[in-house]
TISE-682388 format. One line per field, with one value per residue: residue number from 0; residue in three letters; x, y, z of N, C-alpha, C in turn. Coordinates in Angstrom, 2 decimals. Last residue first. Example, Ala and Ser with C-alpha at 12.3 -4.5 7.8 and 13.67 -1.06 7.14 Angstrom:
REM TISE-682388
resi	1|0
resn	ser|ala
n_u	12.85|13.19
n_v	-2.25|-5.69
n_w	7.08|7.80
ca_u	13.67|12.30
ca_v	-1.06|-4.50
ca_w	7.14|7.80
c_u	12.90|13.20
c_v	0.03|-3.30
c_w	7.87|7.80
//
This chain:
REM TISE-682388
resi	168|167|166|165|164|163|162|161|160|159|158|157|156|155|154|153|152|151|150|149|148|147|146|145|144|143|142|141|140|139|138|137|136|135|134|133|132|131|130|129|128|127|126|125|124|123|122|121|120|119|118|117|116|115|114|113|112|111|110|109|108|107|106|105|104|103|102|101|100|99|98|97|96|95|94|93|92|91|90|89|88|87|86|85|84|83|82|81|80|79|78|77|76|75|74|73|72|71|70|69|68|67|66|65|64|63|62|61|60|59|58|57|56|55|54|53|52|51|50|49|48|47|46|45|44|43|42|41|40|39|38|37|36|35|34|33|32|31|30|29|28|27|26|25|24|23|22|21|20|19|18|17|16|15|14|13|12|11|10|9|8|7|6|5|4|3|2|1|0
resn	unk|unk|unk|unk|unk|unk|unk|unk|unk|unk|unk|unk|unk|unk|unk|unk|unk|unk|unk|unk|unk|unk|unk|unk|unk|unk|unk|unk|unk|unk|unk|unk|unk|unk|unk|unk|unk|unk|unk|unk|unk|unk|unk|unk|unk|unk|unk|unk|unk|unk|unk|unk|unk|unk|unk|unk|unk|unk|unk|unk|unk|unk|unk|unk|unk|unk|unk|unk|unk|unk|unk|unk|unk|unk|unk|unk|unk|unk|unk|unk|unk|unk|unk|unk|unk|unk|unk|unk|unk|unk|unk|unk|unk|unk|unk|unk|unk|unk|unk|unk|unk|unk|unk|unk|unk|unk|unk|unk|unk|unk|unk|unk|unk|unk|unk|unk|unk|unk|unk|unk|unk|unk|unk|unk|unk|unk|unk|unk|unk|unk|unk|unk|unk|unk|unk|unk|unk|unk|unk|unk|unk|unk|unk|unk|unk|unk|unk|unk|unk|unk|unk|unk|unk|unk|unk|unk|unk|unk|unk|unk|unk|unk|unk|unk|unk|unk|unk|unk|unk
n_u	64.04|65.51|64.34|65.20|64.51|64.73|65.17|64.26|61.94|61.96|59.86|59.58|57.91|56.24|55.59|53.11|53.17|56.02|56.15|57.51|57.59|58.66|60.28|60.08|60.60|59.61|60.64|60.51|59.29|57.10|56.33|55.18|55.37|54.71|55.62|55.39|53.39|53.53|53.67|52.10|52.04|51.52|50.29|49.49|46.99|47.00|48.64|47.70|48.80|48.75|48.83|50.27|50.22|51.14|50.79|51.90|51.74|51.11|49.52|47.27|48.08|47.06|47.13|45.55|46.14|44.65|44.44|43.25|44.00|43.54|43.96|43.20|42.56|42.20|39.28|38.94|40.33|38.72|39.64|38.84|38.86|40.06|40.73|42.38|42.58|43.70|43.90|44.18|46.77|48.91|48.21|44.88|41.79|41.53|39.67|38.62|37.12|36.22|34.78|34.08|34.94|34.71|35.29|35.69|35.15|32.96|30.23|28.46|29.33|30.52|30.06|30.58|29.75|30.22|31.47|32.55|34.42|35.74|37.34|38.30|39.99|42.25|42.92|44.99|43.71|40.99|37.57|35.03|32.58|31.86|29.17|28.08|26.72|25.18|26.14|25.17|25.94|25.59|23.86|21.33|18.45|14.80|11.99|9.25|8.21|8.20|8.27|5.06|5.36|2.49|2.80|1.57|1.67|-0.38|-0.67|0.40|0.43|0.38|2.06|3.57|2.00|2.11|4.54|3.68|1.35|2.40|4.01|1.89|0.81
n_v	12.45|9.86|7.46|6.02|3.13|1.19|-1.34|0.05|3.02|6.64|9.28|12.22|15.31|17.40|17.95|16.54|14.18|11.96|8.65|5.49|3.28|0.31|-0.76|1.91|4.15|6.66|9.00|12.84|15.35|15.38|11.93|9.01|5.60|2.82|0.31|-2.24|-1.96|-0.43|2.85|5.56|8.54|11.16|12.68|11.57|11.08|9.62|7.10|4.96|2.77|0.71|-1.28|0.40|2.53|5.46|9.04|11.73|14.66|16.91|19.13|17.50|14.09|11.24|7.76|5.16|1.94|-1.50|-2.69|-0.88|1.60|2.32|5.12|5.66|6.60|4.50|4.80|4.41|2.97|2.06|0.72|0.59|0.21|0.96|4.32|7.49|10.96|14.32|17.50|20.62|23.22|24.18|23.62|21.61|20.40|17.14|13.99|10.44|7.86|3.89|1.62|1.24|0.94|0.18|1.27|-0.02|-0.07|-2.08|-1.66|-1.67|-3.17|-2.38|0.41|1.27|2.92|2.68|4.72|8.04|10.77|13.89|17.18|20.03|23.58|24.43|25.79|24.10|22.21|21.64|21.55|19.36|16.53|13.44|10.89|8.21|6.06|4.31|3.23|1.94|1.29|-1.67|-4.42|-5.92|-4.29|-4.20|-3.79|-2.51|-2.91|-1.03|1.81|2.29|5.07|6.70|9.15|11.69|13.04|15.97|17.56|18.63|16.54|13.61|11.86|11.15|9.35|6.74|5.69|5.60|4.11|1.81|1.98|0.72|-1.17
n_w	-19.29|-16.41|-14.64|-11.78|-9.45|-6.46|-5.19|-2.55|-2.30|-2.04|-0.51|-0.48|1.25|1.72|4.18|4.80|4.24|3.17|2.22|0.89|-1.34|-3.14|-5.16|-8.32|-10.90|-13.17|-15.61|-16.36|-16.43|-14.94|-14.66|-13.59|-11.45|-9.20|-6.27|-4.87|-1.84|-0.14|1.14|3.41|4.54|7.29|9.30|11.49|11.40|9.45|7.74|5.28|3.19|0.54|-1.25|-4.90|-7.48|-9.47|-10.47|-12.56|-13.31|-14.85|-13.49|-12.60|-11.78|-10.11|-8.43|-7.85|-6.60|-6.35|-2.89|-0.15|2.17|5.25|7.54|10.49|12.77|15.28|15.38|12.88|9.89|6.98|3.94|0.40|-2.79|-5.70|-6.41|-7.10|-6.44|-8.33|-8.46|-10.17|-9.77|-8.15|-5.63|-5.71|-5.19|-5.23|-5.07|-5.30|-4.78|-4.44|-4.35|-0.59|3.02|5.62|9.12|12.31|15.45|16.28|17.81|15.88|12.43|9.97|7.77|4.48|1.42|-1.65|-3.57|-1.90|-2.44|-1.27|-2.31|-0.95|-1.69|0.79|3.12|4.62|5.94|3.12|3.09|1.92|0.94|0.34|-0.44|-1.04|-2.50|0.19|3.56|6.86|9.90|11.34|10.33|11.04|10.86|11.08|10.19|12.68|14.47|16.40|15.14|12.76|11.04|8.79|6.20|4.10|1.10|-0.38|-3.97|-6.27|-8.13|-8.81|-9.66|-7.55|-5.93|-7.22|-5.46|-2.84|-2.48|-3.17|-1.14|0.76|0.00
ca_u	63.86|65.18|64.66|64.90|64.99|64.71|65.56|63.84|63.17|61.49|61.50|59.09|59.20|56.19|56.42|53.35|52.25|55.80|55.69|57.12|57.62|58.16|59.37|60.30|59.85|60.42|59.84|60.85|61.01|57.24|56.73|55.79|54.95|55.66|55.02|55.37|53.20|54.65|52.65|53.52|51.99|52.58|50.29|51.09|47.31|45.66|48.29|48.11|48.40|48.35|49.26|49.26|50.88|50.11|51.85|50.87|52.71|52.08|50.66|47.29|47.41|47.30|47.02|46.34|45.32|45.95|44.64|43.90|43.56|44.28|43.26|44.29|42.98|43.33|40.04|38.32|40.18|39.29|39.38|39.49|38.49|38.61|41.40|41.44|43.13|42.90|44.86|43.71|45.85|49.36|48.04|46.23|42.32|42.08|40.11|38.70|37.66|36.87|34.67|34.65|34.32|34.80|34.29|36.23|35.70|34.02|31.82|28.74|28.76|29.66|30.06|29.56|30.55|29.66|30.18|32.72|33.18|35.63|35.66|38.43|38.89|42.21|41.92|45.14|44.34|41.97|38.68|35.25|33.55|32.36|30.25|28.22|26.70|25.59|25.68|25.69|25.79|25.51|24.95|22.75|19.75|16.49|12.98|10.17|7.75|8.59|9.03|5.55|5.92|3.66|2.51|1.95|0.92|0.80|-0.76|-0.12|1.71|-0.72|0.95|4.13|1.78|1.18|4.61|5.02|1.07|1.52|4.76|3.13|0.00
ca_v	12.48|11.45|7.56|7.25|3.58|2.34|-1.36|-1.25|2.25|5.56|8.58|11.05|14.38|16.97|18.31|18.06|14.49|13.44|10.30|6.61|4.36|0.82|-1.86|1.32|2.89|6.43|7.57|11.29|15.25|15.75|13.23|9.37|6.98|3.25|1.88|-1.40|-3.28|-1.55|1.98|4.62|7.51|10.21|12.94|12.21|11.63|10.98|7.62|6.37|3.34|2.01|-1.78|-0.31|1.73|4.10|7.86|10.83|13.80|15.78|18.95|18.49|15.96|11.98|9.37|5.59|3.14|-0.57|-3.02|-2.19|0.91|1.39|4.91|5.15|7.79|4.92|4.96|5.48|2.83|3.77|0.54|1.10|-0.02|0.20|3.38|6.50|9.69|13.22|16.31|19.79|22.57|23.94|25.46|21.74|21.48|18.02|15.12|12.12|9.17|5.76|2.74|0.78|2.09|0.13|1.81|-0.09|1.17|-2.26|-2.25|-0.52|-3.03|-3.60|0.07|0.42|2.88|2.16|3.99|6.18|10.06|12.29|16.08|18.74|22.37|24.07|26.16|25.73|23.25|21.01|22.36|20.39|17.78|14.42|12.28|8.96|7.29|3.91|4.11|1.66|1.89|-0.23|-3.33|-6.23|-4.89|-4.20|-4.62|-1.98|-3.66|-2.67|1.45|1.39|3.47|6.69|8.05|11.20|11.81|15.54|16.86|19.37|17.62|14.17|12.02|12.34|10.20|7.22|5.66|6.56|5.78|2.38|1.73|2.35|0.00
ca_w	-20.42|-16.88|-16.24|-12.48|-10.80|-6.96|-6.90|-3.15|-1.75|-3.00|-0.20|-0.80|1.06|0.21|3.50|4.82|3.33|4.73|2.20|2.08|-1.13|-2.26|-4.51|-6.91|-9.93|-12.02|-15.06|-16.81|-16.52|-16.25|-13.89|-14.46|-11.90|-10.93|-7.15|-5.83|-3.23|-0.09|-0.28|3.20|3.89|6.40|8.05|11.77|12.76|9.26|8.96|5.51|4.40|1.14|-0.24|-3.83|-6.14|-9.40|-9.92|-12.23|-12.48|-15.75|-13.88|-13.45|-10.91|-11.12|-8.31|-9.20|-6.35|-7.27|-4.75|-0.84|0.63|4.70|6.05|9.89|12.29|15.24|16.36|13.04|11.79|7.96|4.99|1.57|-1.38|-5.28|-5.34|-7.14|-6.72|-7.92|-8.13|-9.42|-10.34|-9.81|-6.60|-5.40|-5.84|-4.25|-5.61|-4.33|-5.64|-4.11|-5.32|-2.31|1.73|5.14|8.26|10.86|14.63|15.19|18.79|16.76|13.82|10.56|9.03|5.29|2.71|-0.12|-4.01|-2.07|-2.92|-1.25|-2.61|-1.35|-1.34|-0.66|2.55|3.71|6.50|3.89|2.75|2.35|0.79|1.38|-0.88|-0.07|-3.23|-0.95|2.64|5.66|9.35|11.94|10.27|11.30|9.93|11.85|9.84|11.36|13.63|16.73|15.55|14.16|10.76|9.84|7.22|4.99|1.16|-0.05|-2.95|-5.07|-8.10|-8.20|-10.90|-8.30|-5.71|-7.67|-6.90|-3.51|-2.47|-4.29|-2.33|0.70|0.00
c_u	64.35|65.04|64.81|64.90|64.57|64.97|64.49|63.82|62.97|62.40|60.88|60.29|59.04|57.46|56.99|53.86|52.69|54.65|55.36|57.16|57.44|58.08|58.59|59.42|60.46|59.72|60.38|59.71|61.38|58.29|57.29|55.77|55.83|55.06|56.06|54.84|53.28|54.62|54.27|53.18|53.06|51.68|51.24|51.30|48.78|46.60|47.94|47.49|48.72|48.29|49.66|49.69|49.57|51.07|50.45|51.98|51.49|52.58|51.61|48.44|47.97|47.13|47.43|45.56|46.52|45.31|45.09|43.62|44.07|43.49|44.57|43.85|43.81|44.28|41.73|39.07|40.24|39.33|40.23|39.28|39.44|38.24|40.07|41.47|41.89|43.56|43.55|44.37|45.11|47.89|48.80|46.30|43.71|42.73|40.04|39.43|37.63|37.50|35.25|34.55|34.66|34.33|35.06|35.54|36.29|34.08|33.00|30.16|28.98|28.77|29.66|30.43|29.85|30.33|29.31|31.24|33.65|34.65|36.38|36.43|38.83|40.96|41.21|44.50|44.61|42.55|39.63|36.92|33.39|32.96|30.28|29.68|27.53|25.71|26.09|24.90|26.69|25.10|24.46|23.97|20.87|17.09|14.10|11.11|8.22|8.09|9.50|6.93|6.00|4.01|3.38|1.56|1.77|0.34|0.21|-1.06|1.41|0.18|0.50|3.28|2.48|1.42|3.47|4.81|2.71|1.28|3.93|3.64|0.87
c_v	14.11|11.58|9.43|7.05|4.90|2.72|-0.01|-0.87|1.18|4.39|7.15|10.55|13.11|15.74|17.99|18.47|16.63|14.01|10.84|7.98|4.84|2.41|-0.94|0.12|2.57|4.93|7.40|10.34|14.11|15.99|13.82|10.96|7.77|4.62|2.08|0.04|-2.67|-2.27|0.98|3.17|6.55|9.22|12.42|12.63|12.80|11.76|9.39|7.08|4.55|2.27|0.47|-0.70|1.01|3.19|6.37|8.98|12.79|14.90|18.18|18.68|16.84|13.41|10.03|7.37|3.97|1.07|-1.52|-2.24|-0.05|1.08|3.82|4.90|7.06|6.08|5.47|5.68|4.03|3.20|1.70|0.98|0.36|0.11|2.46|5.44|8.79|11.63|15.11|18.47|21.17|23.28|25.55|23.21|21.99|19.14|16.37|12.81|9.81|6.47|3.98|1.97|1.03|0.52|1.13|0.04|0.84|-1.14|-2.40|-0.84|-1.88|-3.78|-1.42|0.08|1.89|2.43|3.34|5.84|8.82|11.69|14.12|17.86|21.04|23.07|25.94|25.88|24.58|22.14|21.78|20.93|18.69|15.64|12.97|10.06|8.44|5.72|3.74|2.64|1.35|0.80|-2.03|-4.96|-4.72|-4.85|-3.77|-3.52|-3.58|-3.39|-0.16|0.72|3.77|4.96|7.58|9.71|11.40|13.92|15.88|18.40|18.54|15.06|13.29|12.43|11.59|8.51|6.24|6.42|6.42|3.67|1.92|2.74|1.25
c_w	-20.91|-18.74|-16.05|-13.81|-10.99|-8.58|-7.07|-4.36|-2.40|-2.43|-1.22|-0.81|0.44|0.15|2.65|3.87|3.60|3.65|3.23|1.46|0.32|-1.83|-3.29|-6.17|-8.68|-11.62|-14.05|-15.93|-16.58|-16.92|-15.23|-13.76|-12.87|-11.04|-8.26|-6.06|-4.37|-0.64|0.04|1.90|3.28|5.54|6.75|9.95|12.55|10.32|9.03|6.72|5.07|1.57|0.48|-2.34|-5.62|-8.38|-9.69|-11.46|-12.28|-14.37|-14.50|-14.07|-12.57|-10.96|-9.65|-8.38|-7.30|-6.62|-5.19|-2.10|0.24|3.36|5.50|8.27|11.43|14.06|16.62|14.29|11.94|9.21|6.28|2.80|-0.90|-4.18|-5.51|-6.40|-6.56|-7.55|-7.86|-9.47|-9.89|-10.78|-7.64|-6.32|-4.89|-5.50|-4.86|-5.05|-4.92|-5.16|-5.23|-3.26|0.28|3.56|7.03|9.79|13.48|14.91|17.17|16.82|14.78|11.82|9.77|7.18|4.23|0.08|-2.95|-2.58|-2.25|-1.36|-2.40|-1.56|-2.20|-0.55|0.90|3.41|6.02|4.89|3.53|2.11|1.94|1.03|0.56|-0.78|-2.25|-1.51|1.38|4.35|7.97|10.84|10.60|11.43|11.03|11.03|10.47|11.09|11.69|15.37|15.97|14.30|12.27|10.18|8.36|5.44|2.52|0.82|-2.05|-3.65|-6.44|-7.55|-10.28|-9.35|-6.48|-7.03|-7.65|-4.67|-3.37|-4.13|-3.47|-0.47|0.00
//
């Protein structure tokens, strides 16, 4: 009967169609919290604004600080131009301020620098990241690889380790 008022009621432009749902008799789900389409924006420390999408984001339970997300994008107006990255999943300890992506995640920014890695983690708290399944990227002066990386997200430091290579072009 609900489902016939929602679907008949946009024929009918000026009218409105209330009801109400008995709390003991609603369906309960298992999971705490779970979203599909979920977007985040706002502005980082300097005031550069950001957008984080996930296709889900899903919460298992109260007692599990581990929000798990798929489908990620985000993008960050940087002051050479915008920056994005991608990623299929991710997993946030909310407790410990920890963003862990798993499988390939591919950054790219306006400027000709685009990098691809995996095995992702990136502590929120002390503003580092750290990728330990390969990384390859290009830059607008050549190629680069490595079995691994670390980053000072402050201070732009990247350290490449493990059969390190440069190409300069």
């Amino acid at each position: 009967m609900i489902t016939a008022a929602m679907v008949i009621s946009p024929l009918f432009p000026h009218s409105e169609v209330s009801f109400l749902l008995d709390r003991n008799k609603v369906a309960l789900t298992h999971e705490r919290f779970a979203v599909t389409g979920a977007v985040y924006r706002g502005t980082d420390d300097r005031g550069r604004a950001f957008t984080l999408s996930a296709g889900q984001a899903l919460q298992h339970s109260a007692h599990d600080a581990i929000l798990e997300m798929r489908e990620l994008h985000a993008s960050l107006n940087m002051t050479n131009g915008l920056a994005s990255v991608e990623a299929p999943s991710a997993r946030y300890f909310i407790d410990k301020e920890k963003l862990q992506v798993a499988g390939p995640t591919r950054f790219s920014e306006s400027g000709g620098y685009k990098l691809q890695t995996s095995g992702v983690t990136i502590d929120i708290k002390t503003r580092k990241a750290f990728a330990d399944g390969g990384v390859t990227g290009t830059l607008p002066t050549g190629t680069f690889s490595a079995q691994s990386m670390s980053v000072d997200l402050d201070t732009h430091h990247v350290v490449l380790d493990g059969r390190a290579r440069l190409r300069m072009q």
